[in-house]
N, C-alpha and C positions, 0 to 999 in steps of 0.2 A: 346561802353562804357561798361565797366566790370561790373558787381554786385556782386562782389567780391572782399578780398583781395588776391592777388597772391604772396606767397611763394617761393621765388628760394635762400637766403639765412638768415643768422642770422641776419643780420642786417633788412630784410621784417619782420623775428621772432618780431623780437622788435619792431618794426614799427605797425606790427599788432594789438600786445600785447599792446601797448598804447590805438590804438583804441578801442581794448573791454573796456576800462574805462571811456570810455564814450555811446561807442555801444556795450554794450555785445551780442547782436543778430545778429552782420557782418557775412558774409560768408565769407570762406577760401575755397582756394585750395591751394595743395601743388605740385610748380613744378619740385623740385629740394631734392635730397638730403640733411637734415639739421643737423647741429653736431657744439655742445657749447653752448646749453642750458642747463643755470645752474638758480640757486632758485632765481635770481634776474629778470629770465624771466620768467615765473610762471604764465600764465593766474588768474587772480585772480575770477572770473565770468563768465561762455561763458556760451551763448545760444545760438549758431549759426548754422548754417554747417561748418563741417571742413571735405574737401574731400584730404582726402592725397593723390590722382594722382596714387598709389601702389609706395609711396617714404618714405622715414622715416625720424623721426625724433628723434636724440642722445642726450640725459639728462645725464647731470653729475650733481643732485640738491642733496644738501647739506645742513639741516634747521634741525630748532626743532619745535616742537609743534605736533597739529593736522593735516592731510588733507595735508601733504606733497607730491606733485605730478606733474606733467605736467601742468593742468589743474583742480585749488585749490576747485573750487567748480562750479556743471551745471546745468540747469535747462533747460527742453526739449532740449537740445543740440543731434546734431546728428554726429555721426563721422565715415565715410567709407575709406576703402582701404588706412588702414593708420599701419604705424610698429613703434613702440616704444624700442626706443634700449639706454643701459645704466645704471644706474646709479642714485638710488634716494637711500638718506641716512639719518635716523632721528638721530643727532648725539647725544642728548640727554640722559645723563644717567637717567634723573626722571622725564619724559614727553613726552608724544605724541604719539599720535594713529592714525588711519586711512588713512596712506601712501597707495599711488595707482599707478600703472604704471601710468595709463591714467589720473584716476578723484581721487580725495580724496573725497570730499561729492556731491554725486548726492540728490539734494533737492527735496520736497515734489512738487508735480504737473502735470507740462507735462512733458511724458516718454524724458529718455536719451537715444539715439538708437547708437549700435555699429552693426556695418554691415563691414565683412573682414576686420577685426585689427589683430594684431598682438602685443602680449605686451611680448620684450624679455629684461624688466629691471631685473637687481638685486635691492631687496631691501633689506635695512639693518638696521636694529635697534640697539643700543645699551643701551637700556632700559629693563627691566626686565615686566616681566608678562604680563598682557594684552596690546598687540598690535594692535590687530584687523586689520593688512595687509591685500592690496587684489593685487593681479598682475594686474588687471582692475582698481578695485574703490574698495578706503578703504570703504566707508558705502554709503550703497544706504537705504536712507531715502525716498524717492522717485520710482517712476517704470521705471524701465531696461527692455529695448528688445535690446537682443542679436542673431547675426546670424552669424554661418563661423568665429568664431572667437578664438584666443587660446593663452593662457600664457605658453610661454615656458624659462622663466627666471628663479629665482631663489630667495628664500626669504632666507636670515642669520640672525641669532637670534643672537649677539654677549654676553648677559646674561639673557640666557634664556627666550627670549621673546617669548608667547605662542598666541594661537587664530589668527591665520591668514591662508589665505586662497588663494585659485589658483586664482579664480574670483575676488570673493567679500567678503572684510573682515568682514561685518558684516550686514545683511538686517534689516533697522526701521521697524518700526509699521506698516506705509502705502507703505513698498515697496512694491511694485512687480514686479515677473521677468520671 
């Protein structure tokens, strides 16, 4: 018997993704290559293990507001040998901040731990001024341990959106990292 959820396509995506609303602390593994996750599959909560197998997972999300990302908000969540490829876009001309390949708000508590990721999203604003992008996690409010890990994507300002960052868009009060 498993203690895990096990990933091999978009439709386990979603299946998964149900279950954190009610267990945000499920374990993942990812078997298989995944691609067509868009903002309506959107982890809303994890605290889990998510072990990506060294498989990725492709995001075309598409939203406005805050914390637009893979994975909308974690708390002690942990996530290894896992690649982020695609596409997250806050289409908003007059709202929204803290887009993240991976997390949008890493929250106050226990550490969120990235171990061999990979974040090769583009992210894209078309809102002005403060952004506060991270290629990882828009705002760690919370404390990050990171290892072996690297954004190699690409952030677009479409008017002039400023303060963003490779990693992390913005560190609270009680992060640490």
């Amino acid at each position: 018997e498993k203690a895990y959820c096990e990933i091999a396509s978009l439709d386990n995506w979603k299946t998964f993704n149900a279950y954190t609303k009610t267990f945000p602390k499920v374990a993942a593994k990812l078997t298989a290559d995944v691609s067509g996750i868009t903002a309506e599959d959107v982890v809303e909560n994890y605290r889990g293990a998510f072990d990506g197998g060294s498989h990725k997972l492709t995001v075309n999300i598409s939203s406005q507001g805050n914390y637009i990302s893979l994975f909308r908000v974690t708390l002690g969540a942990t996530f290894s040998d896992l690649t982020v490829t695609g596409t997250i876009v806050n289409n908003s001309t007059t709202e929204g901040k803290y887009a993240g390949g991976f997390i949008g708000n890493v929250q106050s508590g226990d550490a969120t731990r990235l171990t061999r990721c990979v974040s090769n999203v583009t992210i894209s604003t078309k809102s002005s001024g403060d952004n506060t992008n991270g290629g990882f996690i828009g705002v760690a409010e919370g404390p990050v341990i990171v290892n072996d890990c690297a954004f190699i994507g690409k952030m677009v300002a479409d008017n002039g959106a400023n303060s963003c960052a490779g990693f992390i868009g913005w560190a609270g009060g009680k992060a640490q990292i």
